[in-house]
KOLDODREN-368437 format. One record per residue (C-alpha): x, y, z; residue in three letters. Coordinates in nm, 4 decimals, m for minus. Each point is the difference from the previous one (the first is absolute). Example, Ala and Ser with C-alpha at 12.3 -4.5 7.8 and 13.67 -1.06 7.14 Angstrom:
% KOLDODREN-368437
+----------+----------+----------+---------+
|       c1 |       c2 |       c3 | residuo |
+----------+----------+----------+---------+
|   1.2300 |  m0.4500 |   0.7800 |     Ala |
|   0.1370 |   0.3440 |  m0.0660 |     Ser |
+----------+----------+----------+---------+
This chain:
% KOLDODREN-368437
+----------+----------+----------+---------+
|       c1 |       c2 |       c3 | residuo |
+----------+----------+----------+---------+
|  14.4564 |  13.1148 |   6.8169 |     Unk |
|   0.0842 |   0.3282 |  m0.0708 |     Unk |
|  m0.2111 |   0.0289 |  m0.3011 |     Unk |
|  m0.3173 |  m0.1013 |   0.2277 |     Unk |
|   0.1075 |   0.2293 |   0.2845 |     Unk |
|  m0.0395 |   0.3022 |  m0.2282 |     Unk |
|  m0.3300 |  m0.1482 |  m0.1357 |     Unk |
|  m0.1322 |   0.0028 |   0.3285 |     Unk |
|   0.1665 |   0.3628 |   0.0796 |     Unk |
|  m0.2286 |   0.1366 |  m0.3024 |     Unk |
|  m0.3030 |  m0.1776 |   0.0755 |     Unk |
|   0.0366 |   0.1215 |   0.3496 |     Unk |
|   0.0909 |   0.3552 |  m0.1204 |     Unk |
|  m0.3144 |  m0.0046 |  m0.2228 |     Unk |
|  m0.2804 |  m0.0902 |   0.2002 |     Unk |
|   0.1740 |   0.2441 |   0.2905 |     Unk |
|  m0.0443 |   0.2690 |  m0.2437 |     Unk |
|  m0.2623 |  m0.1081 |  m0.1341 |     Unk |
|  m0.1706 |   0.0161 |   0.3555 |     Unk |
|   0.1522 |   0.3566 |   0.0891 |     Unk |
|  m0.1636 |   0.1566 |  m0.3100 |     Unk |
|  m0.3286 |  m0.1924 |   0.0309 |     Unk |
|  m0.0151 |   0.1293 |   0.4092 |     Unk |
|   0.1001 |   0.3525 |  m0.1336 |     Unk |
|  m0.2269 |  m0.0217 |  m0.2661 |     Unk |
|  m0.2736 |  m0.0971 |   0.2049 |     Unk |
|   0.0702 |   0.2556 |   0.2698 |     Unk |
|   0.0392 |   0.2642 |  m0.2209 |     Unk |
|  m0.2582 |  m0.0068 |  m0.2458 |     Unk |
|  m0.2711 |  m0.1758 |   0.2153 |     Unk |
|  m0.1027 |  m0.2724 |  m0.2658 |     Unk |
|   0.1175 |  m0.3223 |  m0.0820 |     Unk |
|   0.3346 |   0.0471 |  m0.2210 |     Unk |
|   0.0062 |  m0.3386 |  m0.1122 |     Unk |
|   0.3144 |  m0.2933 |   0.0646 |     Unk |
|   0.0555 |  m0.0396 |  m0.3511 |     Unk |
|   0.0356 |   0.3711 |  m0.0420 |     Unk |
|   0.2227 |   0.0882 |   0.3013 |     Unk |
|   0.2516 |  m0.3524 |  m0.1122 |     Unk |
|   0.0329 |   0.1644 |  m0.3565 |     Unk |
|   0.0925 |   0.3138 |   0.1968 |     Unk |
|   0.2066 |  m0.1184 |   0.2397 |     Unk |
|   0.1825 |  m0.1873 |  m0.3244 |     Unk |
|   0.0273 |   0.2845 |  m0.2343 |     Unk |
|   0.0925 |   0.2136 |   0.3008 |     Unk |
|   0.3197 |  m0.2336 |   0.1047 |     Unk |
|   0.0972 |  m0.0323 |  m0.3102 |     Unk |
|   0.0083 |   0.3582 |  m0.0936 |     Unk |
|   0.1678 |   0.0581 |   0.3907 |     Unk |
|   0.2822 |  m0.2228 |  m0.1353 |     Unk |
|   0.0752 |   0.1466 |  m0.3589 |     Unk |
|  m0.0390 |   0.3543 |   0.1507 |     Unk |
|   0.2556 |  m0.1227 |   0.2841 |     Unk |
|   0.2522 |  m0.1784 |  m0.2735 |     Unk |
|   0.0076 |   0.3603 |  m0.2176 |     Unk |
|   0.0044 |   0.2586 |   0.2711 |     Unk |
|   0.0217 |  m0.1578 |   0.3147 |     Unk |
|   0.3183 |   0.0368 |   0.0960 |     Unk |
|  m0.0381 |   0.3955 |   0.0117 |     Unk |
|  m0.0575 |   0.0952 |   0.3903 |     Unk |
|  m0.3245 |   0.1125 |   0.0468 |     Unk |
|  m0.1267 |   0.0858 |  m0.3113 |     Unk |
|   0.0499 |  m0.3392 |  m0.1412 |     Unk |
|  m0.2366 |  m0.1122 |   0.2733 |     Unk |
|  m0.2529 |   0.2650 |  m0.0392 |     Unk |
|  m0.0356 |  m0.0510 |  m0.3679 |     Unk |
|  m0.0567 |  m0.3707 |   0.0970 |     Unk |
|  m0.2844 |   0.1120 |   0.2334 |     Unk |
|  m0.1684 |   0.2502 |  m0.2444 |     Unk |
|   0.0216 |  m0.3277 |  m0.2262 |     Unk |
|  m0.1863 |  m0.2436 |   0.2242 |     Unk |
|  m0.2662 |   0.2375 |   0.0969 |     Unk |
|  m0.0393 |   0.1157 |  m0.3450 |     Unk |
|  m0.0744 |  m0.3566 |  m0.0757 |     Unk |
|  m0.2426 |  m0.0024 |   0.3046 |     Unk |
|  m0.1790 |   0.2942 |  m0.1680 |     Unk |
|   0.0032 |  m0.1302 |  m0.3453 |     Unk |
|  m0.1756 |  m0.3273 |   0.1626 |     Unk |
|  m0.2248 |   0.1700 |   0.2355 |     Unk |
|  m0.2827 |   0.2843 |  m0.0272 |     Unk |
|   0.0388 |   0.3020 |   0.2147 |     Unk |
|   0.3313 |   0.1811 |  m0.1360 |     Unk |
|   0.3661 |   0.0649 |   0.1539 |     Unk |
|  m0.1646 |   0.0619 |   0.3765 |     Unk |
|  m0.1708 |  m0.2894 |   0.0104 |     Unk |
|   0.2761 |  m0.2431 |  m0.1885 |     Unk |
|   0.2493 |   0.1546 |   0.2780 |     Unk |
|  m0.2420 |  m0.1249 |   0.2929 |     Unk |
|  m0.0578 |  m0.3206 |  m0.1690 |     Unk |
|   0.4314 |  m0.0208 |   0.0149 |     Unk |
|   0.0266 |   0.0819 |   0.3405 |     Unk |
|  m0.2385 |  m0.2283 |   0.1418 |     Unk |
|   0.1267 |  m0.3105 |  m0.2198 |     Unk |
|   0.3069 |   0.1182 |   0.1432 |     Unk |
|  m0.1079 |  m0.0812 |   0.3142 |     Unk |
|  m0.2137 |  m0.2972 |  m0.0283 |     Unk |
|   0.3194 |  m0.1392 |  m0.2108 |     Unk |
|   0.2065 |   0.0713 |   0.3189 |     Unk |
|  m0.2013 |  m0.1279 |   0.2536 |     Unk |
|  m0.0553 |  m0.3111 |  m0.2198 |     Unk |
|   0.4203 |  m0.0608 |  m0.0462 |     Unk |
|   0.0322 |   0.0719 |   0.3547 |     Unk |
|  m0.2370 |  m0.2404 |   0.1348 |     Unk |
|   0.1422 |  m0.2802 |  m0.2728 |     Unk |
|   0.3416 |   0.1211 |   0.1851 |     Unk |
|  m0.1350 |  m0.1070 |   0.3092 |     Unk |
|  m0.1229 |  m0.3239 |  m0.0487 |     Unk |
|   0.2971 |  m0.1016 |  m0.1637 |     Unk |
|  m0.1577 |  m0.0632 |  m0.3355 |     Unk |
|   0.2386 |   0.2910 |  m0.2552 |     Unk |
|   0.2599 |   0.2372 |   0.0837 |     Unk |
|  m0.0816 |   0.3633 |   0.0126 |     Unk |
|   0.1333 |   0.0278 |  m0.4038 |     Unk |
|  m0.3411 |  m0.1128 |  m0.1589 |     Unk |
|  m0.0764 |   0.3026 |  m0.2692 |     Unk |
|  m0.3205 |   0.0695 |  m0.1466 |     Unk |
|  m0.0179 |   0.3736 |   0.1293 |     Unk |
|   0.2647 |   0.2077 |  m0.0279 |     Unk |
|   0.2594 |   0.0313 |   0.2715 |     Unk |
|  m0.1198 |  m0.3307 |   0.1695 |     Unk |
+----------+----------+----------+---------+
């Protein structure tokens, strides 16, 4: 069970991510990022989040900043438009990640511990 529960945690995680960065994308650079695009993001993103967190992120603060500059590098590496527009793309996945957990939450169908996007 356990094994299938964390299955379905990443899946979940994914596509969550996956959505974020395909809304920010979309919002952002007004043209159509693309699903597979924005899932290969939002997978190369989480799992450079959780290397970056395993070396440095126990240090206060700057372990979590490095994390960021990581993930939105990532973003900017994936996306045209440079640092700016990689940083938007963040923020809004951010949110859209947020509102998506939250209203998942509500319903009753995950906890509020679903990753995808850092910090959720």
């Amino acid at each position: 069970m356990a094994t299938a529960d964390s299955i379905l945690i990443f899946v979940l995680s994914l596509l969550v991510g996956t959505i974020g960065i395909l809304a920010g994308a979309r919002l952002v650079l007004d043209r159509d990022a693309g699903f597979v695009n924005a899932a290969v993001t939002a997978l190369i993103g989480a799992v450079a989040w959780a290397v970056t967190s395993f070396f440095v992120g126990w240090i206060p603060v700057l372990g979590i900043l490095l994390m960021l500059v990581i993930w939105v590098g990532i973003i900017n590496w994936r996306y045209p438009g440079g640092w700016g527009s990689a940083i938007a793309i963040g923020f809004v996945a951010w949110i859209v990640a947020v509102v998506i957990v939250y209203a998942f939450a509500v319903v009753g169908i995950i906890t509020p511990d679903v990753l995808g996007i850092p910090g959720i």
